[in-house]
Kinemage of the C-alpha trace (Angstrom):
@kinemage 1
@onewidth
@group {chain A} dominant
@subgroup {mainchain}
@vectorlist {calphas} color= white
{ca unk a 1} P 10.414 -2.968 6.478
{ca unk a 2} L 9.876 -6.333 4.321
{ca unk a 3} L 7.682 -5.390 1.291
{ca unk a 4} L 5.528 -8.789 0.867
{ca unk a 5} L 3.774 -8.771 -2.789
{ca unk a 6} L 5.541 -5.959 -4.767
{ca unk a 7} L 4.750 -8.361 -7.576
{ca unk a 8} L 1.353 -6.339 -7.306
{ca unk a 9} L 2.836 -3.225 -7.659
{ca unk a 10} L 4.783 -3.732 -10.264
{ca unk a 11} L 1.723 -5.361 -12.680
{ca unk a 12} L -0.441 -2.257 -11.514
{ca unk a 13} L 2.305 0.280 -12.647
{ca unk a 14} L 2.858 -1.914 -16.124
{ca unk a 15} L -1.027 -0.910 -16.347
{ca unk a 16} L -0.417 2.770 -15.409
{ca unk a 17} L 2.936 3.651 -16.286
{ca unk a 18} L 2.092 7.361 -14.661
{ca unk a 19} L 1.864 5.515 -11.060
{ca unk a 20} L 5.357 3.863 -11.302
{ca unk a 21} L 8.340 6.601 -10.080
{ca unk a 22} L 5.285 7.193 -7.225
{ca unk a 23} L 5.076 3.534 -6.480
{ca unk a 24} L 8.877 3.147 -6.610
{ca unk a 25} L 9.257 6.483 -4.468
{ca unk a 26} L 6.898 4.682 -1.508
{ca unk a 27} L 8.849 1.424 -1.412
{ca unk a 28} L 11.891 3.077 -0.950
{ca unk a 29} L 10.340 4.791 1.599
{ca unk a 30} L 9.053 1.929 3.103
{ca unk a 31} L 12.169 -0.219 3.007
{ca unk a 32} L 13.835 2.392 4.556
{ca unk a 33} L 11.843 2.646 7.739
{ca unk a 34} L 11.318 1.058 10.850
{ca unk a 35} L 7.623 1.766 11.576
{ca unk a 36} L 6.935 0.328 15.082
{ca unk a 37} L 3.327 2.144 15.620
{ca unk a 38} L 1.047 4.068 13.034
{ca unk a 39} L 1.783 7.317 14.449
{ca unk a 40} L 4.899 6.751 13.062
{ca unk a 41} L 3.783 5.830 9.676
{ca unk a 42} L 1.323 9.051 9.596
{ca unk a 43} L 4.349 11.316 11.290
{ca unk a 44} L 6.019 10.587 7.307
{ca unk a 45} L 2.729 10.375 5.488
{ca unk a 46} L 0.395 12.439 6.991
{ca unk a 47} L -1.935 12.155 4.139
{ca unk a 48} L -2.356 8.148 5.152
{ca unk a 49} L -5.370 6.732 6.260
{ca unk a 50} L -4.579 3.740 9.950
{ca unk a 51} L -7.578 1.419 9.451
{ca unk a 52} L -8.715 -1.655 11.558
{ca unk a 53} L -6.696 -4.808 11.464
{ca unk a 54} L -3.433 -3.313 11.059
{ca unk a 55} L -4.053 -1.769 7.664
{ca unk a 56} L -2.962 1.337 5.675
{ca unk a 57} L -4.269 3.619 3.099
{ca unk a 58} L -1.634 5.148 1.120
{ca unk a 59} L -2.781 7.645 -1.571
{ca unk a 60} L -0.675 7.559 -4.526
{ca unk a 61} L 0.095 10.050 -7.497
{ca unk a 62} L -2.000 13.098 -5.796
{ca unk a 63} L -4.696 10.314 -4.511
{ca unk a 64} L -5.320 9.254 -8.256
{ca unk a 65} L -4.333 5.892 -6.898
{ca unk a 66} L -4.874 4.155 -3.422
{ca unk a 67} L -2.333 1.528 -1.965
{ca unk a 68} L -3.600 -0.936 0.729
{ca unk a 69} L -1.377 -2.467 2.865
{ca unk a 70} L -1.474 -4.637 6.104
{ca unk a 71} L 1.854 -4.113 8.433
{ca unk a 72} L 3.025 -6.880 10.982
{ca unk a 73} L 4.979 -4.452 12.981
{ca unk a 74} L 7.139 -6.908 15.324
{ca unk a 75} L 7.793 -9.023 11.816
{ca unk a 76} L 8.710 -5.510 10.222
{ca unk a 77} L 6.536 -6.766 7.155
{ca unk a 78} L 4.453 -4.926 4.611
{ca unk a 79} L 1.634 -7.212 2.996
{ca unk a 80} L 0.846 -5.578 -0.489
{ca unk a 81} L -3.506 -6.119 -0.220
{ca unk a 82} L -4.677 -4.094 -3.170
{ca unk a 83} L -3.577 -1.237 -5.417
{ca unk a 84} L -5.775 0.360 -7.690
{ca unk a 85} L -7.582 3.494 -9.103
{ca unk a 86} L -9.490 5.619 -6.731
{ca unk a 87} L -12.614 4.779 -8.235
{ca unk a 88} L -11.762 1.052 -7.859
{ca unk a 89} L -10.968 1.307 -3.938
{ca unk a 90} L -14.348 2.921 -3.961
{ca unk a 91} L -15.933 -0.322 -4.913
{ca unk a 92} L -14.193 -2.352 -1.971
{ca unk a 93} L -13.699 -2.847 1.531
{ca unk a 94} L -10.461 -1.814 2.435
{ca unk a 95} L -10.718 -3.565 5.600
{ca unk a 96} L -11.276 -7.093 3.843
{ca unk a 97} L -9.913 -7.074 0.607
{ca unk a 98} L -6.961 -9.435 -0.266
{ca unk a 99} L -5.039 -9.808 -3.686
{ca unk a 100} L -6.194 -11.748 -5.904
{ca unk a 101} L -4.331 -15.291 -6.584
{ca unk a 102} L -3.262 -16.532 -9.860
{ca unk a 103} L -6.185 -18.566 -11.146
{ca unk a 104} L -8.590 -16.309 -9.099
């Protein structure tokens, strides 16, 4: 899988350096796979969480951090939406959010 955005990830894990092997350990993971449905993607994480409109909850660290992700499965792309604490994923809808852009 294509991993669009890990510019996101690594900013978040310059923030909180305890979230960065964990981080590094799911996008090696991720580049590694071939994820055609989201059974397969909760087959290897069984902890993750298929929402609507092709998104994914990953929890990070133990769940002290929450990845969001939206996968185009016939591009075999992974589009980085938010990353954050589990108290800030609390405050937003994982079904909507996008990342911020520079200038935001």
């Amino acid at each position: 899988m294509r991993i669009i955005s890990l510019r996101l990830l690594r900013e978040f894990w310059q923030q909180h350096p305890d979230a960065e092997q964990p981080l590094k350990a799911w996008h090696a993971d991720t580049i590694m796979a071939n994820w055609q449905t989201p059974h397969q993607i909760k087959a290897q994480y069984r902890n993750a969480s298929v929402l609507k409109n092709r998104r994914v909850v990953f929890n990070i660290k133990g769940n002290n951090y929450r990845l969001i992700v939206a996968i185009a499965f016939r591009l075999g792309a992974v589009y980085v939406k938010f990353i954050g604490t589990h108290p800030q994923y609390d405050a937003i809808d994982a079904e909507t959010i996008e990342p911020e852009t520079p200038g935001d």
